[in-house]
C-alpha positions in Angstrom: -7.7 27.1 13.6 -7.5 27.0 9.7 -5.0 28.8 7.1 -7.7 29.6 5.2 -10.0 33.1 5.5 -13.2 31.5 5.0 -12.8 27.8 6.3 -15.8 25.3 6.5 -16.2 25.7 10.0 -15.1 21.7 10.5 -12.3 20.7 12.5 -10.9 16.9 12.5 -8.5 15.6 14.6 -7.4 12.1 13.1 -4.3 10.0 13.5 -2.2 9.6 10.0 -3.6 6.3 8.3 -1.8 3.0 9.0 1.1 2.1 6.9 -1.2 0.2 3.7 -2.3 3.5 2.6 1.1 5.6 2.9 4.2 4.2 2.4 8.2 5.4 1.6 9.5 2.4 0.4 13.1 2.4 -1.2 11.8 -0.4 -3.7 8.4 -1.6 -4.2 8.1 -4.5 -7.1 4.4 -5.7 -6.3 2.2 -2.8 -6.8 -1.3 -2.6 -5.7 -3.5 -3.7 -8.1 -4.9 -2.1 -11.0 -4.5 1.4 -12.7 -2.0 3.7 -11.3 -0.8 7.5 -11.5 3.2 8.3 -11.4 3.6 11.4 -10.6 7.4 12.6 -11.5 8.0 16.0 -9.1 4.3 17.2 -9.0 5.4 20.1 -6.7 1.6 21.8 -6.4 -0.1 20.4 -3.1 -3.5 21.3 -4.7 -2.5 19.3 -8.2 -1.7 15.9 -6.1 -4.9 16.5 -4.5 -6.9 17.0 -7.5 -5.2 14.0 -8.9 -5.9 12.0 -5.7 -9.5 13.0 -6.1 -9.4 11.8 -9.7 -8.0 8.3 -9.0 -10.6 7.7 -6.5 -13.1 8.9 -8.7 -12.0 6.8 -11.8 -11.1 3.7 -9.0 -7.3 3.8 -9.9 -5.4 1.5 -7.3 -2.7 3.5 -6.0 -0.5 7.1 -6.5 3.4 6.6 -6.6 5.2 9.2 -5.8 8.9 10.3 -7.2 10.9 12.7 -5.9 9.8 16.6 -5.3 6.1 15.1 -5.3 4.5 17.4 -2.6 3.5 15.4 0.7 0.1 13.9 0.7 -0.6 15.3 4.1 0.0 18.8 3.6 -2.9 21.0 3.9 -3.4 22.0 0.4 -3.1 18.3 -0.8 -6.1 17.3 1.7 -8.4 20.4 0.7 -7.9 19.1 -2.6 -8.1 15.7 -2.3 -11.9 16.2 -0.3 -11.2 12.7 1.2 -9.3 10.9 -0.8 -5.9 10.6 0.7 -8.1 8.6 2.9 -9.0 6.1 0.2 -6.0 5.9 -2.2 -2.8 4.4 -0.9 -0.4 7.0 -1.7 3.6 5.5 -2.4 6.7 7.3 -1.9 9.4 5.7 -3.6 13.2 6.8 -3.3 14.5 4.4 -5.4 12.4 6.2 -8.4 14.7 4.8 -11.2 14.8 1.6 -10.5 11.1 1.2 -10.7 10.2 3.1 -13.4 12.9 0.7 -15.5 11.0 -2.2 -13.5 7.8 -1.1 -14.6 8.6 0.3 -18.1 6.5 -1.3 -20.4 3.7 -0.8 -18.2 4.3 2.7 -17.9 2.8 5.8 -20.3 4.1 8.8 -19.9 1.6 12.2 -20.5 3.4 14.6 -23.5 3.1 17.1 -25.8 3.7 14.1 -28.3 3.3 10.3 -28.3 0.0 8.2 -29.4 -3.5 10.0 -29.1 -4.7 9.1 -25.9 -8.1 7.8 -28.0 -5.6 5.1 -29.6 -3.3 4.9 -26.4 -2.6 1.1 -25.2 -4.5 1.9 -21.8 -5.0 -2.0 -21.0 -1.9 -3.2 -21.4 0.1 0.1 -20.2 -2.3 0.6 -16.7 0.3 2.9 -15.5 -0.2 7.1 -16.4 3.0 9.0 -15.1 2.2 12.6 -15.2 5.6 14.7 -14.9 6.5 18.4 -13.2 4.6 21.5 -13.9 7.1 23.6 -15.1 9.3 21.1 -16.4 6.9 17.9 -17.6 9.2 14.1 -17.2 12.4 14.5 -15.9 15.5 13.7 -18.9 16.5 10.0 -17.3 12.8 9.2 -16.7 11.9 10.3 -20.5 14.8 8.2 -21.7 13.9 4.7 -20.1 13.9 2.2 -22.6 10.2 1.1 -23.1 8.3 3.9 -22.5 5.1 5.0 -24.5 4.1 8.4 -24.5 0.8 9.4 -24.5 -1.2 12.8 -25.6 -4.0 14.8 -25.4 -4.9 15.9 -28.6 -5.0 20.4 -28.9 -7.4 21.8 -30.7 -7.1 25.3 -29.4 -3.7 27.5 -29.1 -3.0 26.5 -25.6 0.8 26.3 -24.7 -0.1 23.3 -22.4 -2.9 21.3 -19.4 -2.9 22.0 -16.0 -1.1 18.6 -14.5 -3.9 17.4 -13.0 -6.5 18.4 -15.4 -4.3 16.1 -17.6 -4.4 13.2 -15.3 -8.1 13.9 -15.2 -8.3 13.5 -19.2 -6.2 10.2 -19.3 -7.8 8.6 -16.3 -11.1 9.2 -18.1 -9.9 7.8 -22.2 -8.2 4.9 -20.1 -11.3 3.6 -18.6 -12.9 4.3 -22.1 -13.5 0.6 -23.5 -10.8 -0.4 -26.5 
């Protein structure tokens, strides 16, 4: 009973997690506390669980999700995440706009230009949105007024980071004291 060819030999039977740790919500203006990932259309199941995985890991507070984020509960996503959906509240929010302008100057977004993440204003922006795979921040999330963006400096001749191995980099230089 597995999709994979070599599973782990477990099987788990479990109900989906009460309504605090996954939520649609249409607007959502108290956030859980403490450090957050946006994540603007991650569409690889395996990269929200990898980023999943690295919030727990770096004790972020939540995951909120914007449209064409993969579901949380999809096989991939849980492989991934090795527990961590469990732990994470994990936020759908269809009125994406709306919060990201609510939340703007709270908000840094991960680019191929902005501050280097070693001078990035971690404490007073908490909140890392990490944008598509193929296609990084959408155009009317980019062009929110009071947005930072944030980078990851190159030193190689890489065209770009995995999504998640981005999150994993600025999860790690914002928990880096200032």
């Amino acid at each position: 009973m597995s999709s994979l060819e070599s599973p782990e030999g477990l099987l788990a039977v479990v109900d989906y997690p009460d309504e605090s740790l996954y939520r649609k919500v249409d607007w959502l203006q108290d956030l859980p506390p403490g450090k957050s990932f946006w994540l603007d259309g991650i569409q690889d199941p395996g990269n929200l669980g990898t980023i999943l995985r690295i919030a727990d890991w770096f004790g972020f507070g939540s995951v909120i999700c914007g449209p064409g984020t993969a579901d949380c509960y999809n096989p991939k996503t849980l492989r991934a995440s090795m527990g961590s959906v469990f732990r994470i509240p994990v936020i759908y929010a269809s009125d994406w706009p709306s919060m990201v302008t609510h939340h703007a100057n709270s908000i840094l977004i991960a680019d191929m230009e902005g501050i280097p993440a070693e001078k990035a204003p971690f404490h007073q922006r908490p909140y890392i949105l990490i944008g598509n795979e193929a296609n990084g921040v959408s155009g009317p999330v980019r062009n929110t007024a009071g947005i930072e963006c944030v980078t990851i400096e190159r030193f190689g001749k890489a065209e770009s980071l995995n999504a998640a191995i981005s999150a994993g980099i600025l999860a790690y230089a914002s928990c880096t004291p200032e």
